[in-house]
N, C-alpha and C positions, 0 to 999 in steps of 0.2 A: 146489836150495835157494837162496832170497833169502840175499845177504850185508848187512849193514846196519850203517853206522857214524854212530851218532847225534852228535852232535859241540853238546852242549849249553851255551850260552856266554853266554845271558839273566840276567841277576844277579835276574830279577824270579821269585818264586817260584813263580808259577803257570805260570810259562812253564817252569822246571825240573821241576816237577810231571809238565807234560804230555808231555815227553820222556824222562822216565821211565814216563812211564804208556804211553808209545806203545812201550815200546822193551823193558819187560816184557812187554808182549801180543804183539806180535812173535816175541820168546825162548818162549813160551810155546803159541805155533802153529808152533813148530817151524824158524824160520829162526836162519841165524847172526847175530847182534848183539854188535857194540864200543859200547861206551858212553866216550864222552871229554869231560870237563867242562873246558871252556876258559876261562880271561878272570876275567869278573865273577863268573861260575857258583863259582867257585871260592872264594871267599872269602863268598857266601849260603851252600854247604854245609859250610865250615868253622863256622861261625858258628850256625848252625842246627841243633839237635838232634833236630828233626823232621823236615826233612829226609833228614838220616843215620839215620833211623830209617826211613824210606822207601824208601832206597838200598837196605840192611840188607833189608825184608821186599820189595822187587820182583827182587831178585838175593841175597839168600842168602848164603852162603860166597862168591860169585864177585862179587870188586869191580869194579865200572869203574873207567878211567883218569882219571889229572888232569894238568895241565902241571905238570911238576916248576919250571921256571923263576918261572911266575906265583906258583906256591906260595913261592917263595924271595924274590922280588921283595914281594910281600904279605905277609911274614911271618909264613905262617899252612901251613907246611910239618910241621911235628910233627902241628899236629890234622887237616892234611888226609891225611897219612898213616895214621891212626887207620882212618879209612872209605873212601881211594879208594887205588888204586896209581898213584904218577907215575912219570910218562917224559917224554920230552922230544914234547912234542905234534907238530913238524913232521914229525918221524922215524915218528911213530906215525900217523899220519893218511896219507902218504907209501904208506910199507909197506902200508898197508891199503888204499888203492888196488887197488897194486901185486897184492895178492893178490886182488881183484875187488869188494872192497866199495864199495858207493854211498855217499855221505857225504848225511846230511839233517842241518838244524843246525835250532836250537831257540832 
């Protein structure tokens, strides 16, 4: 089984689109996928309720990750915890290496 850690960090929307659209169809053909919104990504899907409405129907109950730092630096930590789980992105990117995933960014 492919591992796959999407690591999506384009503040531009169609650029998070697409890595969620790639990263659902992936999940969906049976591979493993991390989803971690890094950066600018982060404060587009705070901000954006279509987006998190996308998050929401291409993952389900199971959220992807966001950098808890950016979220606290941005001030956008309450609403981004609403829709994504944060951790600390180095650690989490790191580890997931570590345990054989490929990192593609977006």
């Amino acid at each position: 089984m492919t591992k796959i850690l999407s690591i999506i960090s384009s503040k531009e929307k169609e650029k998070i689109s697409l890595g969620l659209n790639f990263s659902a169809r992936q999940k969906q053909a049976g591979h493993d996928v991390r989803v971690l919104f890094f950066g600018p990504s982060e404060v587009s899907v705070a901000n954006d309720e279509e987006l998190g409405k996308l998050i929401q129907d291409s993952f389900g109950g199971e959220k992807p990750s966001a950098c808890v730092f950016v979220a606290q630096n941005a001030q956008i930590e309450e609403k981004l915890s609403k829709k994504l789980n944060l951790v600390k992105a180095g650690e989490y990117i790191t580890k997931s290496i570590d345990e054989g995933y490929t990192p593609i960014s977006f």
